[in-house]
GUROVO-279104 format. One record per residue (C-alpha): x, y, z; residue in three letters; chain. Coordinates in nm, 2 decimals, padded with zeros to 4 digits. Layout:
BEGIN
u|v|w|res|chain
X|Y|Z|ALA|A
...
% end
This chain:
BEGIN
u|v|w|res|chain
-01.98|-00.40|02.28|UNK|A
-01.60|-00.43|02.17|UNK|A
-01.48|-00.17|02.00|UNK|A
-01.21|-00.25|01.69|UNK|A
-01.01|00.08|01.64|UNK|A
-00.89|00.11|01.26|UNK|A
-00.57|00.29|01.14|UNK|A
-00.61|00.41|00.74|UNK|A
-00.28|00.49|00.63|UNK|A
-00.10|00.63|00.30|UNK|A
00.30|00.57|00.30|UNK|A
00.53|00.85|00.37|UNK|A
00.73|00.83|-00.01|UNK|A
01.07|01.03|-00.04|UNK|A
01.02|01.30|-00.33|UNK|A
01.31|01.17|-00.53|UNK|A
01.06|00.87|-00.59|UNK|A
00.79|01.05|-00.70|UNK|A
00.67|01.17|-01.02|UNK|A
00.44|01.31|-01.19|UNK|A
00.32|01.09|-01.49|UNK|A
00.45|00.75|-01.67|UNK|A
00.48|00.46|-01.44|UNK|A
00.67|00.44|-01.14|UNK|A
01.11|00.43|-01.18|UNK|A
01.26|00.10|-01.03|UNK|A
01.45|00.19|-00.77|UNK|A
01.92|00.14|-00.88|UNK|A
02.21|00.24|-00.85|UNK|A
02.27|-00.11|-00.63|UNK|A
02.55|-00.19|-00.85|UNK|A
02.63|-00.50|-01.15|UNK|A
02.62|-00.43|-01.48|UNK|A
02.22|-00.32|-01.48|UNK|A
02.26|-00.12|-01.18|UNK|A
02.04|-00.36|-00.97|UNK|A
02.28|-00.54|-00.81|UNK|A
02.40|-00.90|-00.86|UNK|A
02.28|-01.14|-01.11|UNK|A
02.06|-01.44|-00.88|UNK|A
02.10|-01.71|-01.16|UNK|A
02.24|-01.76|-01.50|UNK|A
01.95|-01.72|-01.79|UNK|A
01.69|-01.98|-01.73|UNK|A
01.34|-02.09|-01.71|UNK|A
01.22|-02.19|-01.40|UNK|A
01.48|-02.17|-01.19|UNK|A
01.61|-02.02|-00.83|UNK|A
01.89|-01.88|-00.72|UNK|A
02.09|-02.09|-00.46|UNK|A
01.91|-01.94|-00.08|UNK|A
02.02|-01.60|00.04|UNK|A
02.06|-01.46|00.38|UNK|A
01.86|-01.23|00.43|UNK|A
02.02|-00.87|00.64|UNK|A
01.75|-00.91|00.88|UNK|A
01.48|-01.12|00.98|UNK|A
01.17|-01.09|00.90|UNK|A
00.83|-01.22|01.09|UNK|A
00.58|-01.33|00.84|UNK|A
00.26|-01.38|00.99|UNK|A
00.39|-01.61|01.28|UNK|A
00.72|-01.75|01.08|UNK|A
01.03|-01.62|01.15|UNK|A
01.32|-01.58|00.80|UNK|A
01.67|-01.51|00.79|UNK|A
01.70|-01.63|00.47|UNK|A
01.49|-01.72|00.08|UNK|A
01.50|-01.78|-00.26|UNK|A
01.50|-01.57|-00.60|UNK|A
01.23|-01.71|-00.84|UNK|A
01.26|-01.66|-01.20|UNK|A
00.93|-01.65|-01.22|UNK|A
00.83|-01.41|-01.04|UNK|A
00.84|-01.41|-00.68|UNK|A
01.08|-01.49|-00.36|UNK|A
00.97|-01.81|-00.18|UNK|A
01.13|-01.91|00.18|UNK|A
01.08|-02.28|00.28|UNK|A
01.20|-02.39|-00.07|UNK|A
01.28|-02.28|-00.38|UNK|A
00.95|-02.30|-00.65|UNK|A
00.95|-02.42|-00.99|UNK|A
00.59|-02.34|-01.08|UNK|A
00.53|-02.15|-01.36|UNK|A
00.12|-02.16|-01.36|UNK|A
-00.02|-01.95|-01.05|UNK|A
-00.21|-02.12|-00.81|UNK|A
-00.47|-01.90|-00.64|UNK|A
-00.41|-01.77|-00.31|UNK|A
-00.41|-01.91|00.00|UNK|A
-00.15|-02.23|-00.12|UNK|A
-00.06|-02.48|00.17|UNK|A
00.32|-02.47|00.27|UNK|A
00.46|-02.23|00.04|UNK|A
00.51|-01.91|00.19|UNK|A
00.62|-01.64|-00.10|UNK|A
00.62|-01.28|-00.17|UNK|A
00.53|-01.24|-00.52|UNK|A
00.53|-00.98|-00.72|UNK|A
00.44|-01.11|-01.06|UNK|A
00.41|-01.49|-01.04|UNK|A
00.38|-01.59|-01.42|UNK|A
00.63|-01.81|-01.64|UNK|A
00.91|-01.58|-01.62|UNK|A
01.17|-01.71|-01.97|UNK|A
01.49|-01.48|-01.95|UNK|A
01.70|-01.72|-02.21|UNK|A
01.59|-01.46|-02.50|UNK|A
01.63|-01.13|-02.29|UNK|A
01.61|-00.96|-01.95|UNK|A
01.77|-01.08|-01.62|UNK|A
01.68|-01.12|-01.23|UNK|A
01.94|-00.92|-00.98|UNK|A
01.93|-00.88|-00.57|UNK|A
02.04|-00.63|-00.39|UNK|A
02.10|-00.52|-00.01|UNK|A
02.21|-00.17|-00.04|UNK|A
02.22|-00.14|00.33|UNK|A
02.12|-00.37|00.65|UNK|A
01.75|-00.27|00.63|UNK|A
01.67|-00.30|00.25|UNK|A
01.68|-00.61|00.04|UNK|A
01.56|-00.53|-00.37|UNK|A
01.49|-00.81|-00.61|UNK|A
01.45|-00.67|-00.99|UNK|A
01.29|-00.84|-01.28|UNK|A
01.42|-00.64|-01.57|UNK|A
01.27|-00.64|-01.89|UNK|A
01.20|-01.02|-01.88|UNK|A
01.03|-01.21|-02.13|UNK|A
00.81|-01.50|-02.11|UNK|A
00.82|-01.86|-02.22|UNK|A
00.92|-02.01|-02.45|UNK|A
01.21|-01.74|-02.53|UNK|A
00.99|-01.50|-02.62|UNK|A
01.10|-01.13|-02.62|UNK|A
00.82|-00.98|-02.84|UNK|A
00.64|-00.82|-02.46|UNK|A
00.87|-00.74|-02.21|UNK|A
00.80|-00.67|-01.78|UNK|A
00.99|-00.46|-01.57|UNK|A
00.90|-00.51|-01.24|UNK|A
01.03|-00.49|-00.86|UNK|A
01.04|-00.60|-00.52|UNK|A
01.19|-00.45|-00.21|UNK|A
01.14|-00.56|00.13|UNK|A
01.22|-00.27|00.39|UNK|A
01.34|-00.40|00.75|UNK|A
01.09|-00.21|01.02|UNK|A
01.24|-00.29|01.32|UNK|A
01.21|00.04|01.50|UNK|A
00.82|-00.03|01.54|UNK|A
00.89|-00.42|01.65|UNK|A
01.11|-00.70|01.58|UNK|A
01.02|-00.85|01.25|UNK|A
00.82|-00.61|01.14|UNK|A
00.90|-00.55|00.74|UNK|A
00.73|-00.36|00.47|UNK|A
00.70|-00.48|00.13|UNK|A
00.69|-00.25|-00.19|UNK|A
00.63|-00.37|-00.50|UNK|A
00.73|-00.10|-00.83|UNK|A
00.62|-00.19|-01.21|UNK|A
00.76|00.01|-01.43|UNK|A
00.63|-00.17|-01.76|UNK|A
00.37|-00.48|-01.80|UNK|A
00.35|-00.61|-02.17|UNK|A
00.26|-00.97|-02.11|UNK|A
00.05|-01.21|-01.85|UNK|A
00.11|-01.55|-01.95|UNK|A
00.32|-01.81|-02.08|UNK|A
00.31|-02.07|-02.36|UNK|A
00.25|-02.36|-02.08|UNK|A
-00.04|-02.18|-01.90|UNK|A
-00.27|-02.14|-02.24|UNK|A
-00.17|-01.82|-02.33|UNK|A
-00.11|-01.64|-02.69|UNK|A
00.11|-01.44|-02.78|UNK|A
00.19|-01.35|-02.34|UNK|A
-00.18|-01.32|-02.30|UNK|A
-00.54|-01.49|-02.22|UNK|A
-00.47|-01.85|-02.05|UNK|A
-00.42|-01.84|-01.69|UNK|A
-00.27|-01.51|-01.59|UNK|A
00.02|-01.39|-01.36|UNK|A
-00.10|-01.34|-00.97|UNK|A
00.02|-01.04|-00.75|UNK|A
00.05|-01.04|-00.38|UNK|A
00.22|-01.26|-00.07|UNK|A
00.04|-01.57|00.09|UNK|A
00.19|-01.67|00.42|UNK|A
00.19|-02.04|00.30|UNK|A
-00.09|-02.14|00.63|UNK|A
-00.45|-02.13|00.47|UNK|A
-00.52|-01.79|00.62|UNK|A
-00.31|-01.51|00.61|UNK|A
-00.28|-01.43|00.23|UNK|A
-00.35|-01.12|-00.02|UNK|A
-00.37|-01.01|-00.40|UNK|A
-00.36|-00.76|-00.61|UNK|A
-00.61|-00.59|-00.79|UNK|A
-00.64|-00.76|-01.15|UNK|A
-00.46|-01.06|-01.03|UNK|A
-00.50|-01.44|-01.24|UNK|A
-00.72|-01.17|-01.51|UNK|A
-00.60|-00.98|-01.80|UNK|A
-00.67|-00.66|-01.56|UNK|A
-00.31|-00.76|-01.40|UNK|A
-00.18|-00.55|-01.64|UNK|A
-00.33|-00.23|-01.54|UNK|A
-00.08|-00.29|-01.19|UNK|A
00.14|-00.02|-01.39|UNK|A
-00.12|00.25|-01.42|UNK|A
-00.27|00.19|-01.06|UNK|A
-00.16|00.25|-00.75|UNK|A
-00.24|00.22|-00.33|UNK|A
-00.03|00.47|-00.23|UNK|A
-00.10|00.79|-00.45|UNK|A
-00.20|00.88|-00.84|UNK|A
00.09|01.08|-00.87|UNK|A
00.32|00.70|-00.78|UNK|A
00.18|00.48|-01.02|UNK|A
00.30|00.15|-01.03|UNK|A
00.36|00.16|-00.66|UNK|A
00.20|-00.07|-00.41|UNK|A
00.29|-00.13|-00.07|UNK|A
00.20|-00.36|00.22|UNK|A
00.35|-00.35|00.59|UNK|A
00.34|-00.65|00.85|UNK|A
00.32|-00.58|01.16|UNK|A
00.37|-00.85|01.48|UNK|A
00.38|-01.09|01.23|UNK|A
00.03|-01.00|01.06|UNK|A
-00.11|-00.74|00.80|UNK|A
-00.08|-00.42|00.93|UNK|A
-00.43|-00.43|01.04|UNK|A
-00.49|-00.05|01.18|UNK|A
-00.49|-00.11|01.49|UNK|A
-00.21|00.16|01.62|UNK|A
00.01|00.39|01.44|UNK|A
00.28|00.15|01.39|UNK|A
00.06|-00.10|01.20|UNK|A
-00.11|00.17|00.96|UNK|A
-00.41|00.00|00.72|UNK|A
-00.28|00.12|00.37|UNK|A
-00.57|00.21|00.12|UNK|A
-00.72|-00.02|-00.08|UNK|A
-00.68|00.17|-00.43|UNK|A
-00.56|00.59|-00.48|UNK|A
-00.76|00.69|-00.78|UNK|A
-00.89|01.06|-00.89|UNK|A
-01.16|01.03|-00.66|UNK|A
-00.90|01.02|-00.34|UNK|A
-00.83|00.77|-00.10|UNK|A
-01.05|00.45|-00.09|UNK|A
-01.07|00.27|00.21|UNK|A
-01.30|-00.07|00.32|UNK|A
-01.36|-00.14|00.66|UNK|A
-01.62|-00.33|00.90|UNK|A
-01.73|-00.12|01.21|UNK|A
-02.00|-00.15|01.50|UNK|A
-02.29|-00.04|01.56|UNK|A
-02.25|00.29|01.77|UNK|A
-01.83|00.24|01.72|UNK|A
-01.61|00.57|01.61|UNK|A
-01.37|00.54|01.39|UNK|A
-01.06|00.79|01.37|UNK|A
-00.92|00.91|01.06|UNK|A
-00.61|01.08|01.10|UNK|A
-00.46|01.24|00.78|UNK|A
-00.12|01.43|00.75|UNK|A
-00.13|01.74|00.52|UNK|A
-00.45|01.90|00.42|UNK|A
-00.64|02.24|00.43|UNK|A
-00.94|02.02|00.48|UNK|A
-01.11|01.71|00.35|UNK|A
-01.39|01.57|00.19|UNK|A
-01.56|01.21|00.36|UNK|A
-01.81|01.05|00.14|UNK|A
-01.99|00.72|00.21|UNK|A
-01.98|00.51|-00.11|UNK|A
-02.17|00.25|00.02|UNK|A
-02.30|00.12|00.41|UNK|A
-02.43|00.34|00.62|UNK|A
-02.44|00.73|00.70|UNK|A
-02.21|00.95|00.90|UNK|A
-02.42|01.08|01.20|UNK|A
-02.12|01.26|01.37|UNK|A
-01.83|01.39|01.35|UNK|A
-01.57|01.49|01.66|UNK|A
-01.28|01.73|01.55|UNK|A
-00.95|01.76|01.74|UNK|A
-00.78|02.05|01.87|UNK|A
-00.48|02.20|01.66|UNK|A
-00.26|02.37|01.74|UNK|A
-00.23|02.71|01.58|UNK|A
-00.54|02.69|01.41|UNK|A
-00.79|02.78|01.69|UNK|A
-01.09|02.98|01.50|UNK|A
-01.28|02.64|01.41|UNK|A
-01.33|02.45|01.07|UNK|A
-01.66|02.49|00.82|UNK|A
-01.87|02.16|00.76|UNK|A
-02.04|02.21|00.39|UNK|A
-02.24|01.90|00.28|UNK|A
-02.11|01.75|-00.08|UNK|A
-02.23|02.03|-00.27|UNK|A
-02.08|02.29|-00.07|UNK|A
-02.36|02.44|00.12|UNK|A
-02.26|02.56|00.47|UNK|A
-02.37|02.33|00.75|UNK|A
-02.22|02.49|01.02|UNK|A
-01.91|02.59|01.23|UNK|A
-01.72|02.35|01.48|UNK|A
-01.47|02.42|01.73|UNK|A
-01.16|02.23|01.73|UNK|A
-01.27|01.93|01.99|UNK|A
-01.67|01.95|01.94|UNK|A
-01.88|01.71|01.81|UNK|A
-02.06|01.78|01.49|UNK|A
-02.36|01.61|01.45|UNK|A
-02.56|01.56|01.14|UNK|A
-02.90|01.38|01.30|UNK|A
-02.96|01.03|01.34|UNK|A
-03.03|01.00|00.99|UNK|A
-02.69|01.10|00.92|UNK|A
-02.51|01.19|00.57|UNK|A
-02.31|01.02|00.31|UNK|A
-02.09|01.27|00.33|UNK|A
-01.94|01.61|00.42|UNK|A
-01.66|01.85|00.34|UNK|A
-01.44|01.99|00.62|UNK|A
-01.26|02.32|00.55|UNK|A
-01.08|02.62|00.65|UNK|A
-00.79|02.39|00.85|UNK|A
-00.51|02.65|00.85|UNK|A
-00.21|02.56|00.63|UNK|A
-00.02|02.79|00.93|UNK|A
-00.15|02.47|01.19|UNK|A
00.20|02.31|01.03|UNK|A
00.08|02.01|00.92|UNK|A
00.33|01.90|00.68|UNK|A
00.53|01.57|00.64|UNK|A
00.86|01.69|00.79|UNK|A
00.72|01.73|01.14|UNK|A
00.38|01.55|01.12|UNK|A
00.13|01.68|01.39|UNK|A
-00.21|01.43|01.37|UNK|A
-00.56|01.54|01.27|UNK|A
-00.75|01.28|01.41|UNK|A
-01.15|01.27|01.28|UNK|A
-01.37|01.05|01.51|UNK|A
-01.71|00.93|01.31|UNK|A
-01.98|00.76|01.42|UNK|A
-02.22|00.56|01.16|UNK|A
-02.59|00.54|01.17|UNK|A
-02.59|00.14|01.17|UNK|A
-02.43|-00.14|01.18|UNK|A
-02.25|-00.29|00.83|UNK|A
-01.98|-00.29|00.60|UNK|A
-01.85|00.11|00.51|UNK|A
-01.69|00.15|00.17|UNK|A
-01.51|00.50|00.18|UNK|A
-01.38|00.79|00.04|UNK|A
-01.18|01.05|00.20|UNK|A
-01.02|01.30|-00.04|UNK|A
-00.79|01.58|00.04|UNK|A
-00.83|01.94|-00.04|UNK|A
-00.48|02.11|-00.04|UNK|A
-00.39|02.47|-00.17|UNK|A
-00.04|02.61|-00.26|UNK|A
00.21|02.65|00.00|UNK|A
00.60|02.61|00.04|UNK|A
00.69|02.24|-00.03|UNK|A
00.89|02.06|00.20|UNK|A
01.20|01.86|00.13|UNK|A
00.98|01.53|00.15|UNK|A
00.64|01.48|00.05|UNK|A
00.32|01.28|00.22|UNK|A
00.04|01.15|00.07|UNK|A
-00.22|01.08|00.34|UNK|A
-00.17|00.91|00.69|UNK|A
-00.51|00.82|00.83|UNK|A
-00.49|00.68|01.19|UNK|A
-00.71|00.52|01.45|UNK|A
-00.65|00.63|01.83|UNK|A
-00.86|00.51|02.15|UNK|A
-01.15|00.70|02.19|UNK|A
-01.10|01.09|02.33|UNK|A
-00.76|01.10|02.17|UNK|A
-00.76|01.40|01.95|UNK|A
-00.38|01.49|01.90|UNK|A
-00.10|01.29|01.84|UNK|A
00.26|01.38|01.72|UNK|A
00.46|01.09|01.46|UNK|A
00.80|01.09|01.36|UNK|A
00.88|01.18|00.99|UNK|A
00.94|00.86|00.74|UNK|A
00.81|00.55|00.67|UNK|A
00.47|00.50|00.89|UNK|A
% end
């Protein structure tokens, strides 16, 4: 049987970025009289900027750019600049965009759309405090899109971050809605433009869109902040370190994940900076084992406890644990040592093989338990990685995954 190795990945965010309640802060200081760089078109409705080179090029599911256009409403487009103020639902024939709120974008009554390429490998487009159509100002949206050049894990390769800092409104006057709402909502994602390769946001074309502020797939403590990564010229799909699968949502209940695996097929998890974790199935089928790496300073073994905290049993670093063929739909793992170093400035792996007792679809939580010690200059959230089978240690690089 082929085996399909999966990478589950959270995104290495600087700690000037981070905060710890309110939505997420735009990213400026790029310049112009907002501080977001230069102004892409005069106030208007529907209308594009004149096409921009891009600093580097990017390979978009099998399409290589150099250059694209600034949408007022909404988004960055690269065959051609786009009008449309209605969203269409994702996948759309021949329009390859990037869009981080595609809705009917009216900044003649307020707010303003700037670019920015603070340096060769970042390019930032900022929708600040726009209003919708027609001229209205009463609901503003603050919102963000920066596309970072990842080169140093293959050419082409780009991530995308998208940053909402405030989301009053969903719809314009010409797509049904009242007063910025109801009608046919704004859309969230990026659609490659070929039928296939294509992705939205939670909430998107509903009035849930609006909750993008609160939520988050990177960490609770970023909200507002989702990112994306394309690697070889397709969604980072988990299938090495450099192409990390991000999580599907970070909520209080930890990292939530949703994968497809084998029958028989073991997946690795590999986070960055824990004292242990907690795995819980919330839907599909058991976890029959569990094989636990070797660490390096951390040699005396780790505690399985099932949800509730009974002990299970010990494991040595590199043993198997196994739960029965029955399996569990979950199980804590404890007592990693915080001396093991396995912080985000000099990231050492701790990779988690499980096997499943059948065949299906897994929906997944894995939430990490952390205690109190020194912070480093930088922080992680979680990096969750897939390795061939036997691998149990791997060293990464600190920064962006």
């Amino acid at each position: 049987m082929k085996k399909v190795n999966f990478l589950l990945a959270g995104l290495l965010v600087s700690a000037s970025f981070l905060q710890s309640a309110g939505a997420a802060p735009l990213r400026s200081g790029f310049g112009g009289v907002a501080g977001y760089g230069e102004l892409t078109q005069p106030a208007n409705d529907d209308g594009s900027s004149n096409q921009l080179n891009l600093p580097f090029a990017l390979n978009f599911f099998g399409h290589n750019y150099d250059k694209f256009f600034v949408n007022n409403n909404g988004n960055v487009s690269f065959n051609a600049a786009l009008s449309t103020f209605t969203p269409s639902p994702f996948p759309i024939a021949n329009q390859p965009i990037i869009a981080p709120f595609w809705a009917d974008v009216d900044t003649r009554g307020t707010g303003a759309v700037y670019t920015a390429a603070p340096d060769a490998n970042t390019v930032v487009v900022t929708w600040n405090n726009v209003g919708y159509y027609n001229t209205h100002s009463d609901k503003l949206n603050d919102f963000q899109m920066t596309l970072f050049n990842r080169a140093d894990t293959g050419a082409g390769n780009f991530d995308v971050e998208f940053r909402y800092n405030k989301l009053e409104w969903t719809t314009g006057d010409a797509s049904s809605g009242v007063a910025g709402l109801g009608g046919k909502p704004a859309q969230a994602g990026y659609d490659a433009g070929d039928q296939n390769h294509f992705f939205t946001l939670p909430g998107s074309l509903t009035g849930d869109i609006l909750d993008l502020v609160n939520t988050s797939n990177v960490s609770e403590t970023t909200p507002g902040v989702w990112t994306m990564a394309i690697r070889n010229g397709a969604l980072s799909d988990g299938s090495s370190a450099a192409a990390p699968l991000m999580p599907t949502i970070v909520t209080d209940a930890g990292y939530q994940f949703n994968f497809n695996i084998n029958l028989n097929q073991r997946i690795f998890i590999d986070p960055v900076v824990a004292v242990g974790y907690e795995y819980r199935v919330n839907s599909g089928p058991n976890i029959t084992s569990a094989l636990l790496p070797v660490v390096a300073g951390d040699t005396d073994g780790y505690e399985i406890r099932s949800l509730d905290d009974i002990l299970l049993g010990i494991v040595l670093p590199g043993d198997i644990f196994d739960f029965g063929p029955a399996g569990v739909n979950g199980f804590r793992l404890t007592d990693i040592e915080a001396a093991a170093g396995l912080d985000p400035n000099n990231p050492t792996a701790f990779v988690t093989g499980l096997t499943f007792a059948g065949p299906g679809t897994v929906d997944m939580t894995q939430l990490p338990l952390t205690q109190d010690v020194p912070e480093p200059a930088s922080l992680a959230l979680m990096l969750l990685g897939a390795t061939a089978l036997g691998l149990t240690r791997r060293k990464r690089q600190a920064g962006r995954p």
